[in-house]
Residue, then its C-alpha position, 0 to 999 in steps of 0.5 A: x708642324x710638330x711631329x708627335x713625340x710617340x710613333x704614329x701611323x695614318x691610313x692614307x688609302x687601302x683602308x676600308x677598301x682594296x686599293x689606294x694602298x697608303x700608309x704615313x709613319x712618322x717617327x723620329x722627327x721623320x716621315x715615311x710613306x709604305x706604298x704610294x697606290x692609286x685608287x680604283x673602282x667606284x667613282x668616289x675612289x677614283x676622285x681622290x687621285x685628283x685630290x691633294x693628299x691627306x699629307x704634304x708630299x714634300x715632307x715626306x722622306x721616303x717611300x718603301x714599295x711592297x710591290x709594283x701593282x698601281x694600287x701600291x705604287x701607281x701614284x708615285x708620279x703624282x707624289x713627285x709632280x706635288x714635291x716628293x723628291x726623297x728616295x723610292x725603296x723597293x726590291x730590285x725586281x720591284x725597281x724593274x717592274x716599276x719602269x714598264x709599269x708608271x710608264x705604261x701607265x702614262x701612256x695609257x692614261x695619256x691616250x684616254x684622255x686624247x680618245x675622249x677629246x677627239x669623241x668628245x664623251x669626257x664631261x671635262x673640257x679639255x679631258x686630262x690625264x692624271x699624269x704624264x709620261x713626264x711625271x712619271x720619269x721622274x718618279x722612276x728617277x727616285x727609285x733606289x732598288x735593295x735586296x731582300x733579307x738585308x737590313x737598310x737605313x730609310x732615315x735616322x733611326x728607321x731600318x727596313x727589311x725586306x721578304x718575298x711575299x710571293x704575290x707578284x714578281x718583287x713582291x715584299x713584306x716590310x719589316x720597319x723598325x723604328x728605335x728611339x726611345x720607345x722602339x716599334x717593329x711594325x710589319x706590312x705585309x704588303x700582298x701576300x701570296x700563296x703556297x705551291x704556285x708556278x713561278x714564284x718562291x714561297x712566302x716568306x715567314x716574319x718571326x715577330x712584330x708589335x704591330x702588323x698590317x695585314x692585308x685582307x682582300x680575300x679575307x672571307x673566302x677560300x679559292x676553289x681547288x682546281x683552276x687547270x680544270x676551270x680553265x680547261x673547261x671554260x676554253x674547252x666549250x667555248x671553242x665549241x661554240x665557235x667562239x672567242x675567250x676573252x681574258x681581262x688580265x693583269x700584265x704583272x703576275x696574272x699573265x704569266x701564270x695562265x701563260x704556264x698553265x695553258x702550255x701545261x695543259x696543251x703539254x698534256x694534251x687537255x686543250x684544244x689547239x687553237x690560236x692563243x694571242x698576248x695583246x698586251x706589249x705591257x705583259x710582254x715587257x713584264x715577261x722579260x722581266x721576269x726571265x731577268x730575275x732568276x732569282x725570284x724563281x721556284x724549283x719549277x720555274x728554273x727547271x723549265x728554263x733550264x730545259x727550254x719551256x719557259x712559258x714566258x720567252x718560248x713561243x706558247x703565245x702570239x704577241x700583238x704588238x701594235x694596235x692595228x695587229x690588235x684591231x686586226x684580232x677582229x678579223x680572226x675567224x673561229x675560236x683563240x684565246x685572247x689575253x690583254x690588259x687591264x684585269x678589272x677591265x678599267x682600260x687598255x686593249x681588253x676594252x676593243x676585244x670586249x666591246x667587238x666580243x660581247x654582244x655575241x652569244x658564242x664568246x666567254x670573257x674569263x675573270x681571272x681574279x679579284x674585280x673591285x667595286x665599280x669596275x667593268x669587271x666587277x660589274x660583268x661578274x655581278x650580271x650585267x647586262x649592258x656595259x659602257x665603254x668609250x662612252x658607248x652603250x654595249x650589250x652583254x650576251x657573251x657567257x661571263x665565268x670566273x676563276x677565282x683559283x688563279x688568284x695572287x692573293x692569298x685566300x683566308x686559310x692561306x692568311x691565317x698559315x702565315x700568321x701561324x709562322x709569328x714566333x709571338x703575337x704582335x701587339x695590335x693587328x690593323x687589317x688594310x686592303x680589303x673590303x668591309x665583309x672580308x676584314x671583318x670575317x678575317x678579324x674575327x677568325x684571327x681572334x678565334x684561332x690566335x686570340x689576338x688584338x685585331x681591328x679593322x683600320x679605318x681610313x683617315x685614322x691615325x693611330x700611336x704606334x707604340x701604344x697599340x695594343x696596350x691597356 
C-alpha cells in the first residue's frame, strides 16, 4: 500500500458516538493509532468489536493512549491477537491502570461467555468471548509507560507530548507533532476533565495546535452545581424507605470520588450511618493504584493522606471481595449503599444487585454518570419499566435518580474554558467522542464565542492533516 505523501487521519470509532475511541495518523511512511477503545451500547456498536478493523493492525507502528477507560483503550487485546506488535504509549499511571483494567476485563468477558453456555441464553453456540485473558497479557507486554510534559519519539519524525486532562487517574492530552515537510501539530484531547475536583490536579492548558480533536460527550449541557447535596439527599430518603442504594459504577475515577464524597459528608455529619459496601475487587485494585501515584494527586488529595483520611486505603468502605460475599449482600437486612462495577450497568457484579434490588419499591439505583445509547443504564434512565439481565426478564419498581454533577467529563462551559487556554486557533477542530445532539451544540458555541473552524467528524472518514483548514 502507498502511504499519502500529505498527513491524514481516519476516524476509526468515537466518531458520531462516545465509544470505540480510534483515531489512524499516517505520516511520514508511518502509522500511529491515538487509542485503541472498544465500542459499547447499542448492538450495532457492539458488533464491531467482533469485526476486523478498517486498518491492518500489523502496520501499525504504535499506539498512544489518552487513558485507560475500555472506550479508549479495551481493544488493545484484539489489536494484538490481529498482529499489532509495535510499543502501547501512555503515562505511567496509565500503564498501571492498564494491568487491572485488560485484565479485568478478560476475566469478565470469559465468565459471561461461560454463564451463557451453562444457562444456554447466548444465540451462539458455543457463546465466545471477545478476548482472553491471554489476549490480553500480551497486550499489556506492549506498554511502554512515559511521563508527561517531556517530549518522546513515536517513530521517525513523529514526537509526542503528553499533559494531565485531569478526567481519570493517568488521564492525557496528546500533543502529536508530525515534521517533514509540511509539519502538523495535531492535538487530542483525549477526555477532558473538570476544574476544582477531589483527587486530581487540573487540566492542563496546551498553547496551540493546527488541528484539534475534541472530545465532546457533554457538549450540549451543563452539570448541575451540587451533587454532595443530590447525593446526600437520594441515600438520605432511601434509607428512609427501609431500602438499598444501588450504584452502577465505574472502578476508574467514579468510585473514588463517591468514595471521598461519602466520607466527607459522614465527616460532616450530613449521612445516616449505614453500611456502605465496595463490591468490586476491580476498584479496590484501581484504588491501590491510585495511592501508588502521588503525583497525580491535588492539594486536597495529599492533604488527607498526609493526616491519614485518604477515602481510598482508610476504612470508608467494606470490600467485597469474593462472589459468594457479593452474593451473601443479598442477605443484609435494612438500609447500605452498595458500589459495584459496571457504570452503564453493561456487566459484572452491579447486575445480581440489580436484578435481586429492582423489583422493590423501597431501593434506588443511583446513575452516577453518562449512560451510552443502548446500555442498561441508559435504559433505567430513560424509564423503563422491565430490564433484561442474564436473559431474564426483570421488573423495574425501584426509584431511578441520576446524578449527572459527579461527572469526569467536562460539561460544555468547562470545554469551551480550555479552549480559551489556546494562545491561536487551531487551524481546523474535528469534535470526536460524542453524540450527534452534543457535537453539534458544541460546534456551534465554539464558532459563536471563538469563530473558529470546527466540524463534526464523521466516522470512517479520512481527512488531510495538513490541508485542514485551508482554503
Amino acid at each position: 500500500m502507498t502511504e499519502p505523501l500529505a498527513p491524514t487521519l481516519t476516524f476509526a470509532g468515537g466518531a458520531g458516538t462516545v465509544t470505540g475511541s480510534k483515531y489512524l495518523v499516517q505520516a511520514q511512511g508511518r502509522r500511529v493509532l491515538l487509542d485503541c477503545g472498544l465500542f459499547q451500547g447499542l448492538k450495532a456498536l457492539r458488533l464491531r468489536n467482533w469485526a476486523p478493523p478498517p486498518f491492518d493492525p500489523r502496520s501499525v507502528d504504535a499506539v498512544v493512549l489518552s487513558h485507560g477507560h475500555l472506550d479508549h483503550s479495551g481493544a488493545l487485546p484484539l489489536l494484538a491477537r490481529a498482529g499489532f506488535a509495535g510499543p502501547v504509549y501512555c503515562s505511567s499511571a496509565t500503564a498501571d491502570l492498564l494491568g487491572v483494567v485488560l485484565r479485568d476485563a478478560a476475566h469478565v468477558q470469559e465468565d459471561d461467555a461461560a454463564r451463557a453456555n451453562r444457562h444456554r441464553y447466548s444465540k451462539h453456540e458455543p457463546a465466545l468471548p471477545l478476548y482472553t485473558l491471554a489476549d490480553a497479557e500480551a497486550a499489556l507486554a506492549l506498554a511502554a509507560p512515559k511521563p508527561t510534559g517531556t517530549s518522546f519519539e513515536v517513530a521517525p519524525g513523529l514526537d509526542v507530548l503528553l499533559r494531565r486532562s485531569g478526567h481519570i487517574l493517568g488521564a492525557s492530552t496528546v500533543e502529536l507533532n508530525i515534521g517533514g515537510p509540511k509539519p502538523v501539530r495535531l492535538v487530542f484531547s483525549g477526555d477532558l476533565g473538570r476544574w476544582d475536583r477531589p483527587i486530581l490536579k487540573d487540566p492542563e492548558a496546551v498553547p496551540s495546535a493546527d488541528v484539534l480533536l475534541l472530545e465532546s460527550t457533554y457538549g450540549d449541557r451543563l452539570h448541575p452545581g451540587n451533587a454532595d447535596e443530590q447525593l446526600r439527599e437520594v441515600i438520605s430518603q432511601t434509607v428512609r424507605r427501609g431500602g438499598v442504594v444501588v450504584v452502577p459504577a465505574f472502578a476508574i475515577g467514579r468510585t473514588q470520588e463517591l468514595l471521598w464524597r461519602i466520607q466527607v459528608l459522614r465527616e460532616k455529619g450530613m449521612l445516616p450511618l449505614v453500611g456502605l459496601f465496595l463490591d468490586s475487587p476491580m476498584a479496590n485494585a484501581v484504588n491501590q493504584v491510585y495511592c501508588r501515584h502521588p503525583e497525580e494527586h491535588d492539594h486536597e488529595m495529599a492533604e488527607r493522606t498526609h493526616h491519614g483520611k485518604c477515602p481510598l486505603c482508610s476504612p470508608t468502605a467494606q470490600l467485597v471481595r469474593t462472589a459468594e460475599e457479593s452474593k451473601g449482600l443479598n442477605r443484609h437486612h435494612g438500609s447500605a449503599v452498595i458500589i459495584a462495577g459496571s457504570g452503564m450497568a453493561t456487566g459484572g457484579r452491579v447486575l445480581h444487585h440489580l436484578k435481586y434490588r429492582l423489583p422493590d419499591a423501597r431501593n434506588t439505583v443511583l446513575l452516577s454518570g453518562f449512560q451510552a445509547e443502548g446500555t442498561r443504564g441508559r435504559a433505567l434512565q430513560e424509564g423503563a419499566r422491565r430490564l433484561r439481565i442474564h436473559g431474564e426478564e426483570v421488573e423495574v419498581r425501584a426509584k431511578v435518580e441520576t446524578i449527572e454533577g459527579l461527572s469526569a467529563h467536562a460539561d460544555q462551559g468547562e470545554l469551551l474554558r480550555w479552549l480559551e487556554g489556546f494562545q491561536r486557533p487551531p487551524r481546523q477542530t474535528y469534535l470526536v467522542h460524542g453524540e450527534p445532539r452534543a457535537s453539534e451544540a458544541l460546534a456551534g458555541k465554539i464558532r459563536e464565542r471563538f469563530g473558529w473552524n470546527v466540524a463534526v467528524a464523521v466516522d470512517g472518514a479520512t481527512v488531510d492533516l495538513a490541508a485542514s483548514g485551508q482554503g
